[in-house]
N, C-alpha and C positions, 0 to 999 in steps of 0.2 A: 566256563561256568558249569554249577553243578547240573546235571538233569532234573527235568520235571518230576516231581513226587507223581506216581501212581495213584491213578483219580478212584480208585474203589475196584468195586466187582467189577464192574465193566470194563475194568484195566486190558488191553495188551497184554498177552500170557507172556511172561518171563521165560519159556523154556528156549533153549537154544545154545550155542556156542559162544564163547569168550575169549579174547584175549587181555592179558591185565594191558590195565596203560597205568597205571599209579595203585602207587601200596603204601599205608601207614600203618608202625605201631606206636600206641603211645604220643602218636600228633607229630611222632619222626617219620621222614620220607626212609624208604628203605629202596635201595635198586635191585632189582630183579624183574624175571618172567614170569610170567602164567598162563596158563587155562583152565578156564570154568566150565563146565557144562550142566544144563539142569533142564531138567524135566518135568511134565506136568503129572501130578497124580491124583487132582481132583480142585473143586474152586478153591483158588488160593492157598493151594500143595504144591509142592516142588520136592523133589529130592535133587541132590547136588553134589558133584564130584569138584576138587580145585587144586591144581598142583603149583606152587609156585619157587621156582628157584631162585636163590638168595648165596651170598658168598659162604652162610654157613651151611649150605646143601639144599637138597631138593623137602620142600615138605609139602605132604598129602593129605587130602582133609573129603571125609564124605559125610553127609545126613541131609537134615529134613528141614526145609524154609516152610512156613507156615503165616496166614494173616492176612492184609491190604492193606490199602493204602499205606500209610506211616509205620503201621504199627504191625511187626512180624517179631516171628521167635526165629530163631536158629538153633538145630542141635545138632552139633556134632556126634556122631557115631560110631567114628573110625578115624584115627588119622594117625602118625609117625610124631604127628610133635608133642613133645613129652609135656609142657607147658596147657596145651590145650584142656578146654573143660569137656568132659566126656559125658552122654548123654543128658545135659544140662542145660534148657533153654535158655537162651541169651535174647534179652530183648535187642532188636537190630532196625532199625531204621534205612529202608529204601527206597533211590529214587532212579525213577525208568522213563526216559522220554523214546523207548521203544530201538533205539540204537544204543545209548549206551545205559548202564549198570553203575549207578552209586548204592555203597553199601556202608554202614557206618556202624558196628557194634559196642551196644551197650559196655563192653570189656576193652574199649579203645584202638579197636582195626579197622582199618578204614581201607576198601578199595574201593577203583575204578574201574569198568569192564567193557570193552567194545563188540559189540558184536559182529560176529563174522560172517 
């Protein structure tokens, strides 16, 4: 089952370490690894590093999670994938029962993230 949606401000900080357990694009399972790591940089800031490796190679992704509850941006900043939107908020929908990370973006990616 997915995780609980994050209740608002009073949320559980998001910041910490990652392992993927599930990755979608497009609503297709894709197999590979990951790690995420994010950090807090003020109420309902994060910045975010994510590597995840796939048969077509390793891809790199860093920026800025912003918002609460439901309702977050993501920009990407930096990454290797040539497809990706570059400093471009993407509305992103997550859910955090405190152990793990559902992340679902408006652009159709969808992971999983345990924490470690």
């Amino acid at each position: 089952p997915a995780p609980a949606p994050v209740p608002g401000p009073q949320a559980a900080s998001l910041a910490g370490d990652y392992v993927l357990v599930a990755y979608q694009e497009s609503g297709v399972n894709v197999a590979g690894a990951g790690e995420l790591s994010v950090q807090q940089t003020g109420p309902a800031s994060y910045t975010f590093r994510y590597s995840i490796q796939t048969a077509v190679g390793i891809l790199q992704y860093a920026g800025v999670l912003q918002g609460n509850g439901y309702t977050w941006a993501t920009t990407t900043v930096q990454t290797n994938d040539p497809r990706a939107m570059l400093n471009t908020p993407v509305a992103t929908q997550i859910n955090y029962d405190g152990t793990q990370l559902g992340v679902q973006s408006g652009i159709g990616v969808a992971a999983l993230w345990r924490r470690r």
